[in-house]
N, C-alpha and C positions, 0 to 999 in steps of 0.2 A: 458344567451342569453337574448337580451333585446328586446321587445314587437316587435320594427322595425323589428329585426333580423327574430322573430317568420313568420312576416306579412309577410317578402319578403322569408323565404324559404315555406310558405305554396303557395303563386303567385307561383314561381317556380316549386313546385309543381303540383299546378294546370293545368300549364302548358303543363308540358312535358304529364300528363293523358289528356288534349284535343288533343296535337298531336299525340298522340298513338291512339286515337278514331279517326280522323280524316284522319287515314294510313290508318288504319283497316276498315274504310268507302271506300276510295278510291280504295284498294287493291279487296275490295267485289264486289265493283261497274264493275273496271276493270275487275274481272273473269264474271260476268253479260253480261257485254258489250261485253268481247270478246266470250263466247258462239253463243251469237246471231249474231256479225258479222262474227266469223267463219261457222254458218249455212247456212247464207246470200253467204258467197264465196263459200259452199259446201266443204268445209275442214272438215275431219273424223279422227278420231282415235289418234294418238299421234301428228297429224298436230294442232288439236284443242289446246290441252293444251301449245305444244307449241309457237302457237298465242296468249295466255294468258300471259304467263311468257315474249315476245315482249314486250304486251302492260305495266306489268309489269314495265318492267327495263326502257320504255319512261315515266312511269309518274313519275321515280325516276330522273330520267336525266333531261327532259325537261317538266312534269306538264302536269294536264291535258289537255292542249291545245294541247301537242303533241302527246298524246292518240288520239285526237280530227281528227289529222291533218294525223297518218296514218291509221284510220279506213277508214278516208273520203279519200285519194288518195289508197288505196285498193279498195276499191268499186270502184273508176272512172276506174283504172287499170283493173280490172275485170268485167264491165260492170253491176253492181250492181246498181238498179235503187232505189239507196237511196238518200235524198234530203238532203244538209247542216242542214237546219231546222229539218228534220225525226230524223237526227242522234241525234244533241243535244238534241229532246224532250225525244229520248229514253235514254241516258246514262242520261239526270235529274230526269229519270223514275225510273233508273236501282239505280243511287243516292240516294234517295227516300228511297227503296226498300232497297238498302245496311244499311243505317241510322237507319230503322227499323228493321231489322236483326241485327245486330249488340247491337244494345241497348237491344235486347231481351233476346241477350245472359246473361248466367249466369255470375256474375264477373264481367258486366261493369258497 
């Protein structure tokens, strides 16, 4: 294997271990997020988590914008007095907060 070869499979590598940390951020953030806005809607018990696994499958589908888009039309829908601004300072909160969790962990 020649030096090149060496360089672009360790990039490669490096790689796919920032977007496996970068799931695993988002995926933390997302149960964070949805805890708190499933509190905010007053959803309990197997309603919770499966507003998590929701938010889940839209950040796989459509990113966190689309996390973004039905926290905030659930709150308008349910009269949850949370502001555009509140939401995102909280899920950069909850980001934050997954980022360092996450890194804390053993393994990563």
């Amino acid at each position: 294997m020649t030096a090149f070869e060496e360089r672009e499979r360790a990039f490669e590598k490096k790689f796919a271990i920032d977007e496996e940390l970068k799931f695993r951020i988002e995926a933390r953030r997302n149960k964070l997020l949805g805890e708190w806005a499933a509190a905010k809607l007053n959803l309990s018990g197997s309603a919770v988590g499966e507003y998590i696994r929701e938010l889940t499958e839209i950040q796989v589908t459509r990113g966190s914008e689309g996390v973004f888009e039905k926290v905030m039309s659930d709150f308008e829908a349910n009269g949850v007095g949370v502001t555009a601004n509140e939401l995102r300072k909280t899920s950069l909160e909850f980001q934050s907060r997954a980022a360092k969790e996450i890194k804390a962990e053993p393994n990563v």
